[in-house]
C-alpha positions in Angstrom: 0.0 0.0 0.0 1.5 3.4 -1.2 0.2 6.6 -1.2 0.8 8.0 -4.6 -1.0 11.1 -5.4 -2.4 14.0 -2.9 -5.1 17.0 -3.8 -5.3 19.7 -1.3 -6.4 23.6 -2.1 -7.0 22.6 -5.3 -3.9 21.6 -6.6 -3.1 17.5 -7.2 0.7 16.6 -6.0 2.5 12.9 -6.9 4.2 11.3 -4.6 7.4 9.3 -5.4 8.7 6.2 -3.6 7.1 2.7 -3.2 6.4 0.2 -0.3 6.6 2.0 3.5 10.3 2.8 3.3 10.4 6.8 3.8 12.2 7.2 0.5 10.9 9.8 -2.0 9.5 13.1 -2.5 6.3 15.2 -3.1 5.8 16.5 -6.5 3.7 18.9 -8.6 4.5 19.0 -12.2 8.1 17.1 -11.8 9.4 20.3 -9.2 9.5 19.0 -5.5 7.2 20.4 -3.2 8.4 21.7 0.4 5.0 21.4 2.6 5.9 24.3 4.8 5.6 26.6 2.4 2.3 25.0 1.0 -0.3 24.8 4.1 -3.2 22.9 2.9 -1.0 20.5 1.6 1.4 20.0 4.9 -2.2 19.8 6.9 -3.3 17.0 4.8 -0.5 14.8 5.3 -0.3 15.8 9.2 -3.8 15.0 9.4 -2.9 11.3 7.9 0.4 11.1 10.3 -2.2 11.8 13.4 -5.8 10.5 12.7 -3.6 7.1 12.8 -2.8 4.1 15.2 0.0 2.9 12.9 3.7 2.5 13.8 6.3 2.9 11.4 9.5 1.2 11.7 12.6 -0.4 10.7 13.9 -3.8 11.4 17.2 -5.3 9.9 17.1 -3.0 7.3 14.0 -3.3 6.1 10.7 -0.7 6.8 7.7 -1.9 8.2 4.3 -1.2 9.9 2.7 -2.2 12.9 -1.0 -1.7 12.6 -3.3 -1.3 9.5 -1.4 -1.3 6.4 -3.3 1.9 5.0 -2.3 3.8 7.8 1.1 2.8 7.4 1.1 4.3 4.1 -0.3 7.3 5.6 2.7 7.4 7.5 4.9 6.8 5.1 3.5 9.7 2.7 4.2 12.1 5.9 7.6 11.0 6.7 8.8 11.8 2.9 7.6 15.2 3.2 9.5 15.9 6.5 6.0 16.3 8.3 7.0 16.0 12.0 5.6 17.8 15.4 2.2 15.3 15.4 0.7 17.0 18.8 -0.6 14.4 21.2 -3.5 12.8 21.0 -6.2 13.4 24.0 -9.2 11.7 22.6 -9.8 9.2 19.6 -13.5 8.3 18.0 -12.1 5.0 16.1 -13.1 3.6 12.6 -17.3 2.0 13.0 -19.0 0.5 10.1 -21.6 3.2 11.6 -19.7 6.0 12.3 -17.5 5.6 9.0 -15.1 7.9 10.1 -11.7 8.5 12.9 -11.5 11.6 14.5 -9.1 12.1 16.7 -7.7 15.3 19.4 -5.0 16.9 20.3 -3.0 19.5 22.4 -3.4 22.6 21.4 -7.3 22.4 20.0 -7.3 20.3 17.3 -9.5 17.9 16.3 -8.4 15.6 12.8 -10.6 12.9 11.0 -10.2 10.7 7.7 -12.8 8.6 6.4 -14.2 8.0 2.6 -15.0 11.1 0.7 -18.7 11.3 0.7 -18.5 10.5 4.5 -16.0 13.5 5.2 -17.6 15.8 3.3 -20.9 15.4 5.5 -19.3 16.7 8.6 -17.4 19.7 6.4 -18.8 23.4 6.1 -15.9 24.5 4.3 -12.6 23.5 2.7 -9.2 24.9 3.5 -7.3 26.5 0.3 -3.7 26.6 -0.8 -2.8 29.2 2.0 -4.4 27.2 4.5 -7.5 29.5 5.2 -11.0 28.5 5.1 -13.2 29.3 1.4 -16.3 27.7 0.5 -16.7 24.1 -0.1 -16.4 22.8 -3.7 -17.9 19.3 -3.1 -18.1 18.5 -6.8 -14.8 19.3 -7.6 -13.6 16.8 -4.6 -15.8 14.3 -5.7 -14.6 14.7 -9.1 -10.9 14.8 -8.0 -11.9 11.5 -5.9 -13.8 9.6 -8.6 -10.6 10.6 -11.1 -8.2 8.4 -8.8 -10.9 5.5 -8.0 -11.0 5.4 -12.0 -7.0 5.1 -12.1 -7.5 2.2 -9.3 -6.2 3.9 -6.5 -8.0 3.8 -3.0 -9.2 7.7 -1.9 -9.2 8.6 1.9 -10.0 11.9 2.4 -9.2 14.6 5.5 -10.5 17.0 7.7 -9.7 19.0 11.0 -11.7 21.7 13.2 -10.3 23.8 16.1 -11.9 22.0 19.2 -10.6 20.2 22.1 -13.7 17.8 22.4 -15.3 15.0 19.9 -18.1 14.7 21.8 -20.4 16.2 19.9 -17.9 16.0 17.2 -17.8 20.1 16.2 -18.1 20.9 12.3 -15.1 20.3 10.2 -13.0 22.3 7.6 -12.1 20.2 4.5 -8.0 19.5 3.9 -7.8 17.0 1.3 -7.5 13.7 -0.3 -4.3 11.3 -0.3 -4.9 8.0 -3.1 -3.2 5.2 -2.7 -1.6 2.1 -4.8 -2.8 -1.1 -3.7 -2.4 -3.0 -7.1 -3.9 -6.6 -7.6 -1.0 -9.4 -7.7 0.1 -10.1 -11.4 -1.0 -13.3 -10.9 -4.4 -12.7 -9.8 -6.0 -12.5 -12.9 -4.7 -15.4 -14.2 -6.2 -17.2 -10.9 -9.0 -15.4 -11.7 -9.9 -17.2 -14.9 -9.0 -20.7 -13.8 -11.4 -20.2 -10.9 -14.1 -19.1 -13.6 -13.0 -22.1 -15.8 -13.9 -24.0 -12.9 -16.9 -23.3 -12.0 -16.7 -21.1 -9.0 -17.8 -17.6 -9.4 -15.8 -14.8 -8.0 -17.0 -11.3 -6.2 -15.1 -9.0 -5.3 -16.5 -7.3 -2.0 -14.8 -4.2 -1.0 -15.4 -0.4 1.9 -13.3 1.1 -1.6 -14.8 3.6 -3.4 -17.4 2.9 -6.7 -15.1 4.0 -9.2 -11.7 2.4 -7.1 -13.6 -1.2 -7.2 -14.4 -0.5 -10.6 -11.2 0.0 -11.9 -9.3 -2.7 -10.1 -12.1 -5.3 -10.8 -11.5 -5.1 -14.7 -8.0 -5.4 -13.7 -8.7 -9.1 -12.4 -11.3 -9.9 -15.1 -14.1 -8.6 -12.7 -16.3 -6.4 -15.3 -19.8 -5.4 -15.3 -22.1 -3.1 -13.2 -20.5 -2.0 -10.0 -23.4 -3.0 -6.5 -23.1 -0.1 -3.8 -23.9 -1.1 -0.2 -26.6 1.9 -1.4 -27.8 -0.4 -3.9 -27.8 -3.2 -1.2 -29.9 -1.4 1.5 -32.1 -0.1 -1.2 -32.9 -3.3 -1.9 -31.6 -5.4 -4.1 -33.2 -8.7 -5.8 -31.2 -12.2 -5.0 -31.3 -12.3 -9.0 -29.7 -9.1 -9.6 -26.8 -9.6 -6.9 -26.2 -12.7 -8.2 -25.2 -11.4 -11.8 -22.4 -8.5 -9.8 -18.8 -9.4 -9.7 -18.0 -6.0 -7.7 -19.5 -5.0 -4.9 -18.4 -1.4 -3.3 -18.6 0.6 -0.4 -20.1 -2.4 1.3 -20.8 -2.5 5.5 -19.9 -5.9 7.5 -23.7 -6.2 7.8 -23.8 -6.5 4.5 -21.4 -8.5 3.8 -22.9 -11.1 6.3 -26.2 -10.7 4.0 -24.1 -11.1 1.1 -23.1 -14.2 2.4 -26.3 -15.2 3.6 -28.3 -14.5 0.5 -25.6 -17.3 -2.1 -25.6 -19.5 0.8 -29.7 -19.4 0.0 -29.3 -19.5 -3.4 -27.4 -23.0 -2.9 -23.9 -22.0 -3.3 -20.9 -23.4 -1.0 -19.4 -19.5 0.0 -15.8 -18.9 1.0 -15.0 -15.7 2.0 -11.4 -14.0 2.4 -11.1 -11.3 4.9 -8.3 -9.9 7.4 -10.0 -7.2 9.3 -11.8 -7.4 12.6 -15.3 -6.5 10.6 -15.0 -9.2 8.8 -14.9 -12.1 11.3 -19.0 -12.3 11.4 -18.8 -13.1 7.3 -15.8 -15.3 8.2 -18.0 -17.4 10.6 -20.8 -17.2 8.4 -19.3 -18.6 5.5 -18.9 -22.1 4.3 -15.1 -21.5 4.5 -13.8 -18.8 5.8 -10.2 -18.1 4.5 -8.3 -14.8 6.7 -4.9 -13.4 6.0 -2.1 -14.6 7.6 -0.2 -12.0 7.0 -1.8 -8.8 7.1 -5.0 -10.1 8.9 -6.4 -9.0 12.1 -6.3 -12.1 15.5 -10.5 -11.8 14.6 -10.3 -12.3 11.9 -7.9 -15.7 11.9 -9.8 -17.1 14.7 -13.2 -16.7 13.1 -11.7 -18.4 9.4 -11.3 -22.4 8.6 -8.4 -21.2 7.0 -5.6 -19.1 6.9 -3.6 -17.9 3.7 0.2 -17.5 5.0 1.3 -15.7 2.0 -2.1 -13.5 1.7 -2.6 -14.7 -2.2 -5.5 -14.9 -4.1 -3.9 -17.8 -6.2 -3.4 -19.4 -3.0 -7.2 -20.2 -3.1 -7.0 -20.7 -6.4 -4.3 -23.5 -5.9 -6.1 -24.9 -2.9 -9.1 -25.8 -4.9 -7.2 -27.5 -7.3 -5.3 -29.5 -4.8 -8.6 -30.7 -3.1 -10.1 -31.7 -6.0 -7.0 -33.9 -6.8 -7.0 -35.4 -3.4 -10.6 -35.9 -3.5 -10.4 -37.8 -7.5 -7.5 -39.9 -5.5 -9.7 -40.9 -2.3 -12.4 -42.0 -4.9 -9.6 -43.9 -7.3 -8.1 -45.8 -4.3 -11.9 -46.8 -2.9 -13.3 -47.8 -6.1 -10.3 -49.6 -6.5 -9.7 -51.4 -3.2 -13.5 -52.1 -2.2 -13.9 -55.0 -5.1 -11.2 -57.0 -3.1 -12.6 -57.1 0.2 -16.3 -57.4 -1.3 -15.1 -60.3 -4.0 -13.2 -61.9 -1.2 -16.2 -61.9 0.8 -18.8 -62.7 -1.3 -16.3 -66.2 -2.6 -16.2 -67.0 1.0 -20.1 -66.7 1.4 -20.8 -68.7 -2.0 -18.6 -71.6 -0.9 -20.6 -71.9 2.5 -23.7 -71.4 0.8 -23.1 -73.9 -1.7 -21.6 -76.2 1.1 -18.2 -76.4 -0.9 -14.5 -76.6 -0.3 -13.2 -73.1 0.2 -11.6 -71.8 -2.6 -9.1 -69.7 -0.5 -8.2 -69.7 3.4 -8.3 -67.2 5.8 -4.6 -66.8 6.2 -4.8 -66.5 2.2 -7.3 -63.6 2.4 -5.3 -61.6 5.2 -1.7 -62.3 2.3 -3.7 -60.8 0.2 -5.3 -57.4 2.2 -1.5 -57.4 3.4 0.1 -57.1 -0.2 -2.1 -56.3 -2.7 -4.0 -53.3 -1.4 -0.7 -52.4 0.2 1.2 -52.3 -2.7 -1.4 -51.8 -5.6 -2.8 -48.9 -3.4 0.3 -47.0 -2.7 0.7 -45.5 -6.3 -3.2 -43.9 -5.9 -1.4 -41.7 -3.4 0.8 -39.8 -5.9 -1.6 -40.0 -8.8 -1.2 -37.0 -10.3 -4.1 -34.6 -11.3 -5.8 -34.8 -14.3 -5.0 -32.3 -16.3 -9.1 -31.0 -16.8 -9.3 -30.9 -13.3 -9.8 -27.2 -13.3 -12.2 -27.0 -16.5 -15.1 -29.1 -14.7 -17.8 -27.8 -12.8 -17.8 -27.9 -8.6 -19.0 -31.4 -7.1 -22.7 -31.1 -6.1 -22.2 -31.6 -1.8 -25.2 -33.1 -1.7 -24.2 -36.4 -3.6 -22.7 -39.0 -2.2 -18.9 -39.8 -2.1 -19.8 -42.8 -4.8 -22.1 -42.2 -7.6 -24.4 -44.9 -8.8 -22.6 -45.3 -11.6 -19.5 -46.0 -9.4 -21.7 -48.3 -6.8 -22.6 -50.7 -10.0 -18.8 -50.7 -11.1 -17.5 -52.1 -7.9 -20.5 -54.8 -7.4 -19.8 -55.8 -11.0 -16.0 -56.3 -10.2 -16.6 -57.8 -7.5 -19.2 -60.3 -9.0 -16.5 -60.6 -11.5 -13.8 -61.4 -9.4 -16.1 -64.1 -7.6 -16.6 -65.6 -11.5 -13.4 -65.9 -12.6 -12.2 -67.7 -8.4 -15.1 -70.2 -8.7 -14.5 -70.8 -12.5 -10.4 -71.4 -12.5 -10.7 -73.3 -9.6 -13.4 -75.9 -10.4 -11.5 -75.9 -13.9 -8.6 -77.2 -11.8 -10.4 -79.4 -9.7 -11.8 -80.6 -12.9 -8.6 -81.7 -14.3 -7.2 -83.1 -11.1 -5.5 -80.8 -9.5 -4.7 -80.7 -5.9 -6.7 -78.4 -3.5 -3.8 -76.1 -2.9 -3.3 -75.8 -6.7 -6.5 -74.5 -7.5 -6.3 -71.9 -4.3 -3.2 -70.6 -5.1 -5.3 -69.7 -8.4 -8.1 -68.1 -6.4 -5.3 -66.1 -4.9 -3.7 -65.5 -8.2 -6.5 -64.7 -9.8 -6.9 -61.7 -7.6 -3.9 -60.3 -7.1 -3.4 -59.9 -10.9 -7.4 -59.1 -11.6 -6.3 -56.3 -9.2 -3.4 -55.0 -10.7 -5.5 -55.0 -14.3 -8.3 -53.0 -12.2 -5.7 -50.6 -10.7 -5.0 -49.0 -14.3 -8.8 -49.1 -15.1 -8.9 -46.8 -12.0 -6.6 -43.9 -13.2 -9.4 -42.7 -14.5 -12.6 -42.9 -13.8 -14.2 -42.3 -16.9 -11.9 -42.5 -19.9 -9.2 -45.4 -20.5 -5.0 -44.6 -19.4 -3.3 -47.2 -19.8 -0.2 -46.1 -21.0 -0.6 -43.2 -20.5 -1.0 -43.8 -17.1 2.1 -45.4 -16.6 4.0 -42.6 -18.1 2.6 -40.3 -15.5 2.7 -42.1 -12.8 5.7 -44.6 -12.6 4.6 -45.4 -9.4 1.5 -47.8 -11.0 4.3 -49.8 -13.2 6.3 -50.1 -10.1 3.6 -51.2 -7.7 2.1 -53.9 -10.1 5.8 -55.1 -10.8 6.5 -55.6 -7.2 2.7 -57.2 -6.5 4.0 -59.9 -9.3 7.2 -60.9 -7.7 5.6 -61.1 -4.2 3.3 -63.4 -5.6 6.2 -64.9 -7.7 7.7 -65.6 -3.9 4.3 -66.8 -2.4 4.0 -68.9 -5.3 7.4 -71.0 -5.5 8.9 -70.6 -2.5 9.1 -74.1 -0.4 8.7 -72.1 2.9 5.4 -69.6 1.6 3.7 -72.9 0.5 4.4 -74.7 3.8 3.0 -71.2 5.4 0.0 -70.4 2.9 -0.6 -74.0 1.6 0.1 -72.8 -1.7 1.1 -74.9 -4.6 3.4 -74.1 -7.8 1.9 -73.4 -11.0 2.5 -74.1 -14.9 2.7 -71.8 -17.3 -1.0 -72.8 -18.5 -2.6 -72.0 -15.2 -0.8 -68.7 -15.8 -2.4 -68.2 -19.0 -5.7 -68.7 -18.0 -5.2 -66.0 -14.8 -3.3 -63.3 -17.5 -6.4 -64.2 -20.1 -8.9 -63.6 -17.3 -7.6 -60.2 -16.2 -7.1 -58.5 -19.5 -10.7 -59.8 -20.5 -12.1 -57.5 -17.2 -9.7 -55.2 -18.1 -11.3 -54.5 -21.8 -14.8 -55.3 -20.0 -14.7 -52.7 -17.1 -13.4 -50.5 -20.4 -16.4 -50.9 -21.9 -18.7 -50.0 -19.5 -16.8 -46.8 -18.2 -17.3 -46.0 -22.3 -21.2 -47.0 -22.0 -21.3 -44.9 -19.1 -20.0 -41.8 -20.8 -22.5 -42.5 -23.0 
């Protein structure tokens, strides 16, 4: 925040320098300006220096504020013109969303206030001119002056002061002037901006900044279209018509707790940024609320769900992207891992049910929930994001963590699964094999059903194979290592002593490969059915 331009007794003065270091100078028309010999213009900036509860400072070299950061740039403004001599303060109305103005007192009679433009000018009878004496008020040249800077997208406070040793009542004020500051949008805000948009959530800009100020920075973010008032607001807006605003200006906390309250009854999930103390009711209001961590007030960060360290809009922007990734991975891994434990069970209840031989052991079943959704399940954990993840529309809250459609694809892998146990394994029994031959199929015939299954599950709803494995290395590794584990359970003397599990030929193997890729292409088919 930088306080860049200044108008007072008529005239409009630059102000050089950037950030709160005291380094620059104030200008009219390129010549520096020496406020003693201008006196409106030395009583504006002494007026922002003491109407303040700010502390300017330096630490290890660098400058920096204690307090709001636009008073610090109020302080800032004053120290680069030499403005010094601030008389003590005796008395202090502070900031209220009601009051909408400081005032504060000080030895000697005086009595300064700031607040927005229109707000100032209420309490002023007249305005102070270049020598410092009163002359009559020109309140649409200030307004003009003020609405020229909101339009350049810089924030307008404006300044007053009366001869009085009381604020209570607070006596009528003579006008001083207006300081504008520089509080540009990140360059990256845009940009987060329009991926937000892309995906679905809207964004409004709600700001105590004047019309033509929110204006101006909102088409700086890709925030067009009519600028809402908090005049509008407590004329009486309809739900429809402040749904369609981006910007939203000179707004009160009140409203922006309606604000809040009226998306939240149109059926939106609402989360609100703020960092000041009138912001925590919003905060607690909202579906998230999201505070500064920076520059935000302790209300403000105890009220919010969450709290932006580096105070960037991207941040948010980069937050909802990174849930909806971890959120596509929970649903990967579950869709994934719940055919197992539902196949495994539901070949345990046939056999009973059909009063035959179990076609795998207890001890088989925990190998299995031990390895394969152990290792198999792993690579869901780094799965990277899909690269539309930002172009589709929010998740409706209301539905369910699995869709129907994703309910029907488990129960039909796991019916599979049951299929091709029962199937191999009477096949073996058939053609005499041993008991522990045709279990170590059943067992088998899982593991690598599973690993087939795992790279139907990179994506729910389009097929990525290899391109799967070229993202994710992770998948290739995990069904590598499943293989040799069951390479060891398979031919090792001491597994088979353990597991009862029996060596196989190469045809058995055949018949367990053939059977995975054919619910591989199956499971295909249906995810393309589904996409219609």
């Amino acid at each position: 925040m930088t306080v860049t331009a200044v108008f007072s007794g008529g005239r409009e003065y630059t102000v050089s320098g950037s950030g709160y270091a005291p380094a620059g100078t104030v200008e009219q028309d390129g010549r520096p300006v020496r406020p003693d010999t201008d006196p409106a213009l030395r009583e504006t900036l002494l007026a922002g220096a003491a109407c303040n509860d700010a502390q300017l400072f330096e630490e290890d070299g660098v400058w920096r504020i204690a307090g709001d950061p636009t008073e610090g740039a109020l302080l800032t403004s004053a120290a680069k013109a030499e403005i010094g001599g601030v008389p003590p303060r005796t008395a202090a109305l502070p900031f209220t969303s009601e009051r909408r103005f400081m005032a504060t007192a000080h030895d000697g009679g005086i009595v300064y206030a700031k607040g927005p433009v229109e707000r100032i000018l209420e309490l002023c009878d007249d305005q102070a001119g270049p020598d410092g004496l009163p002359e009559p008020l020109d309140r649409a040249a200030v307004t003009a002056r003020a609405e020229a800077f909101g339009g350049r997208a810089l924030r307008v406070l404006a300044f007053a002061r009366a001869s009085s040793d009381r604020l209570d009542p607070l006596p009528r004020l003579t006008f001083l002037g207006l300081q504008a500051m520089m509080d540009p949008p990140r360059p990256e805000a845009a940009g987060a901006v329009r991926a937000c948009r892309d995906a679905g959530v809207q964004v409004k800009m709600i700001t105590g900044d004047h019309a033509a100020t929110a204006a101006a920075v909102g088409a700086r973010i890709g925030l067009g279209g009519e600028v809402v008032t908090g005049t509008d607001l407590a004329a009486g807006l309809s739900p429809e018509r402040i749904g369609a605003a981006s910007v939203f200006a000179r707004v009160s906390p009140e409203q922006k707790l309606r604000l809040v309250r009226t998306f939240q009854e149109a059926g939106h999930v609402i989360a609100m940024t703020g960092d000041g103390v009138n912001d925590a009711p919003a905060l607690k209001r909202a579906d998230i609320g999201v505070a500064m961590g920076r520059g935000g007030t302790d209300a403000a960060r105890e009220s919010a769900d969450m709290v932006l360290t580096d105070d960037d809009f991207t941040s948010i922007e980069q937050a909802v992207e990174e849930g909806r990734g971890v959120f596509d991975n929970l649903v990967k891994f579950i869709v994934w891992a719940l055919p197992s434990n539902i196949g495994l069970g539901l070949v345990l209840v046939a056999a009973i049910v059909a009063n035959a031989s179990l076609p795998i052991l207890p001890l088989q079943v925990l190998w299995l929930n031990m390895t394969a959704v152990l290792v198999l399940g792993l690579p869901f954990a780094v799965e990277p994001r899909d690269e539309a993840i930002m172009r589709r529309p929010p998740r409706d809250p209301s539905l369910p963590l699995l869709t129907r459609a994703m309910t029907l694809r488990i129960l039909l892998v796991s019916g599979i699964l049951l299929a091709g146990s029962f199937g191999l394994q009477h096949w073996e029994l058939a053609h005499g094999a041993p008991p522990e031959t045709a279990r170590t199929i059943v067992v088998n015939v899982f593991a690598v059903t599973l690993i087939a299954y795992m790279f139907n599950c990179l994506s729910l709803e389009r097929p990525m194979l290899w391109r799967g494995v070229r993202r994710n290395p992770w998948t290739a590794a995990g069904a590598a290592a499943l293989l040799a584990i069951q390479m060891f359970y398979t031919y090792t003397p001491f597994m088979q002593r353990v597991f009862h599990s029996a060596a196989l030929g190469l045809g058995a193997w055949a018949r367990i490969i053939v059977f995975a890729v054919a619910a591989y292409a199956l499971i295909e088919i249906i995810k393309r059915l589904q996409r219609g």
